[in-house]
C-alpha positions as CSV (number, residue, x, y, z in Angstrom):
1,X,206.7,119.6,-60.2
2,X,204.7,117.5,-62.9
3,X,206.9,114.1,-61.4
4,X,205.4,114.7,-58.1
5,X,202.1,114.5,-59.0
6,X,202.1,111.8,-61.5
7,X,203.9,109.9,-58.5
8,X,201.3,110.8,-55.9
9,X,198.7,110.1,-58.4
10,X,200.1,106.5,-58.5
11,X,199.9,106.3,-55.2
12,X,196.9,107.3,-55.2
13,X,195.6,104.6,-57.6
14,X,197.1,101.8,-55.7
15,X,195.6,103.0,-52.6
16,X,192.0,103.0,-53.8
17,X,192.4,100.1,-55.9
18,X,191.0,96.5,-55.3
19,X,192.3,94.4,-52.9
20,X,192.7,91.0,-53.4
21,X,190.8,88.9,-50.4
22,X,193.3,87.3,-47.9
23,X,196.0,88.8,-49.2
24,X,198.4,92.4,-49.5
25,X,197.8,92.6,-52.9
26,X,196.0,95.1,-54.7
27,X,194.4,94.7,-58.4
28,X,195.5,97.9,-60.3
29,X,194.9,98.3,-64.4
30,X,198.4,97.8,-65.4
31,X,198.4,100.2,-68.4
32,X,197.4,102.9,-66.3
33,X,199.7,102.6,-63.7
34,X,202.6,102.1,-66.7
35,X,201.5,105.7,-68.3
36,X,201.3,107.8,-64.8
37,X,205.0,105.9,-64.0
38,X,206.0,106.6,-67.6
39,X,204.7,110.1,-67.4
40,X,206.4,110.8,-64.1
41,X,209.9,109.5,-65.2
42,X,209.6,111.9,-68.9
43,X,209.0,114.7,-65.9
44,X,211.7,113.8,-63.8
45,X,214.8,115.3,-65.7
46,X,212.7,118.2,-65.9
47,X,211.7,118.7,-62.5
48,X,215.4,117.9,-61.4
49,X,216.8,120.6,-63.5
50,X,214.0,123.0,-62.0
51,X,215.1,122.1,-58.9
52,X,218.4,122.8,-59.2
53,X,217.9,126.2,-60.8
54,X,215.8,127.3,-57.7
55,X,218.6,125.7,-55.4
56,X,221.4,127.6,-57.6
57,X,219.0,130.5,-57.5
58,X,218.8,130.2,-53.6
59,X,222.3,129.8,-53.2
60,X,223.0,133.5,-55.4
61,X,220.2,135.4,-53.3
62,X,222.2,133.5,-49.9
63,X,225.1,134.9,-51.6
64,X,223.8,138.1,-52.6
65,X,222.7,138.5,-48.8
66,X,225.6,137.5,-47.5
67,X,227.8,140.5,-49.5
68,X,224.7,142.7,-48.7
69,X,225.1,142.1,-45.4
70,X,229.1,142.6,-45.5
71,X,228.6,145.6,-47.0
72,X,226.2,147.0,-44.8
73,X,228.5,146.1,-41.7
74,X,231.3,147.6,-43.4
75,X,229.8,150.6,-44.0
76,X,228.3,150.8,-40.2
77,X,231.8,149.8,-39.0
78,X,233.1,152.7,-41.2
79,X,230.8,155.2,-39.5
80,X,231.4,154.5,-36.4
81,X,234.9,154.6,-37.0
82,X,234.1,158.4,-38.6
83,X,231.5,159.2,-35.6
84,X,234.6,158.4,-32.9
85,X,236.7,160.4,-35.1
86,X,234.7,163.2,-34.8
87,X,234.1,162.7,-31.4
88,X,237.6,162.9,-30.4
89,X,238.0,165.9,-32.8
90,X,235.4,167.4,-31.0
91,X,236.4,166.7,-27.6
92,X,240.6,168.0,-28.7
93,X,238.9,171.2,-30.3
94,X,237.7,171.4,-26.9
95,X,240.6,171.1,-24.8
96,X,242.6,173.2,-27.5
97,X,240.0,176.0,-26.7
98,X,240.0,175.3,-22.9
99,X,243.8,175.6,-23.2
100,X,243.7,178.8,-25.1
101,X,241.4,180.4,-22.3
102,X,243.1,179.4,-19.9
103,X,246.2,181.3,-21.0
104,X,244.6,184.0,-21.9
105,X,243.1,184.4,-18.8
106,X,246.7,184.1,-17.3
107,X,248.2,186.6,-19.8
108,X,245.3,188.9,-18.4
109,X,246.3,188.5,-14.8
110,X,250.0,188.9,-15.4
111,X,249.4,192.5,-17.6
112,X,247.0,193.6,-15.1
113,X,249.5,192.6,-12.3
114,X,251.8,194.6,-14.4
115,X,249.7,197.8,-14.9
116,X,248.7,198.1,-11.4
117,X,252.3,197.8,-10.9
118,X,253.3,200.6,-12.8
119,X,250.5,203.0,-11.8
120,X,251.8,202.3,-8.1
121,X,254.7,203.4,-9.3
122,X,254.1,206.1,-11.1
123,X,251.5,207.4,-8.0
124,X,254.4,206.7,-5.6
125,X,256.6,209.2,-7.9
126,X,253.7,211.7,-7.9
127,X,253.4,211.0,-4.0
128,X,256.6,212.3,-3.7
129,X,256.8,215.0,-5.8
130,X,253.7,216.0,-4.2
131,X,254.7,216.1,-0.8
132,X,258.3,218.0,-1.6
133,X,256.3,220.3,-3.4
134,X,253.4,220.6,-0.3
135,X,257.5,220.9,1.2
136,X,257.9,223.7,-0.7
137,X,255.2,225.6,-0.3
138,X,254.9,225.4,3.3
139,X,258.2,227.0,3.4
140,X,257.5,229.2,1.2
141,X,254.5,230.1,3.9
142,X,257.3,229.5,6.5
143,X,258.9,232.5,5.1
144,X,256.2,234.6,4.3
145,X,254.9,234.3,7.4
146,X,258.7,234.9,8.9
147,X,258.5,237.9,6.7
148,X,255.9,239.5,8.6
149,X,257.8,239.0,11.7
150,X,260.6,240.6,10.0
151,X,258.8,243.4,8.8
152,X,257.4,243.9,12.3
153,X,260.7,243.9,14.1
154,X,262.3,246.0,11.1
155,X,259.6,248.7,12.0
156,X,259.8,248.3,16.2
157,X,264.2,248.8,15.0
158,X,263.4,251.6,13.2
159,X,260.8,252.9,16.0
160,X,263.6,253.1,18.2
C-alpha cells in the first residue's frame, strides 16, 4: 500500500528532523513534507479500493469455505445415514436367515419325528405278521410232529 509508506515516510521525516531548542517543535522542509502528504492522499483511493477488493475477496473464499464445508458435512451426514442403513440391512438379512434356519431345522425335526413314526409302524405291522406267521409255522411243526405220533399209533392199531 503506496499510502502507507508515503505516511510512515512522513513520520519518519518529522522524527529525524531538527528540533527547535526549548521547545516540541520540529523544523521540517515544508515542500517535502507537502509532496510525501500529497503523494500519500493521490494513493489513498487507491489503496482503499485494494483493500476492499482483498476484504470482498476474503469474504468469497470465507463464503466459499463455509459452503465447502456444508457440503462436506452433508455429504458425511449422508453416509453415515447410508452406512446405518446398511447396517441395519445387514443385521435384518441376518435375522431373516437366522429365522429361516431355525424353521428349517424345526421342519427337519417334525419329518424325522414323522418318519421314525411311520417306520415304527410299519415294523410293528411286520412284528406282527412275523410272529402269526412264526404262529403258523410252529403249528404247522405242532402237527407234523403230531403226525408222527399219529403214524406211530396208526401202526401199533394196526399191529394189533
Amino acid at each position: 500500500m503506496d499510502s502507507v509508506d508515503k505516511l510512515t515516510s512522513a513520520i519518519t521525516m518529522v522524527e529525524e528532523a531538527r528540533g527547535v531548542p526549548l521547545s516540541a517543535s520540529c523544523v521540517v522542509h515544508r515542500g517535502e513534507m507537502l509532496e510525501i502528504l500529497d503523494d500519500a492522499r493521490a494513493a489513498l483511493p487507491a489503496d482503499l479500493e485494494e483493500a476492499e477488493a482483498i476484504i470482498a475477496s476474503r469474504d468469497s473464499i470465507i463464503e466459499d469455505g463455509r459452503i465447502s464445508a456444508d457440503s462436506l458435512v452433508s455429504n458425511a451426514r449422508e453416509e453415515v445415514a447410508r452406512m446405518v442403513e446398511q447396517t441395519s440391512i445387514v443385521q435384518a438379512a441376518r435375522d431373516e436367515a437366522k429365522k429361516i434356519l431355525d424353521d428349517a431345522r424345526d421342519v427337519a425335526e417334525e419329518e424325522r419325528i414323522q418318519v421314525e413314526e411311520y417306520i415304527d409302524s410299519r415294523l410293528a405291522t411286520l412284528e406282527v405278521i412275523l410272529n402269526k406267521t412264526m404262529d403258523a409255522v410252529a403249528r404247522g411243526r405242532e402237527r407234523l410232529a403230531g403226525a408222527d405220533d399219529k403214524d406211530v399209533l396208526a401202526q401199533l392199531a394196526e399191529d394189533h
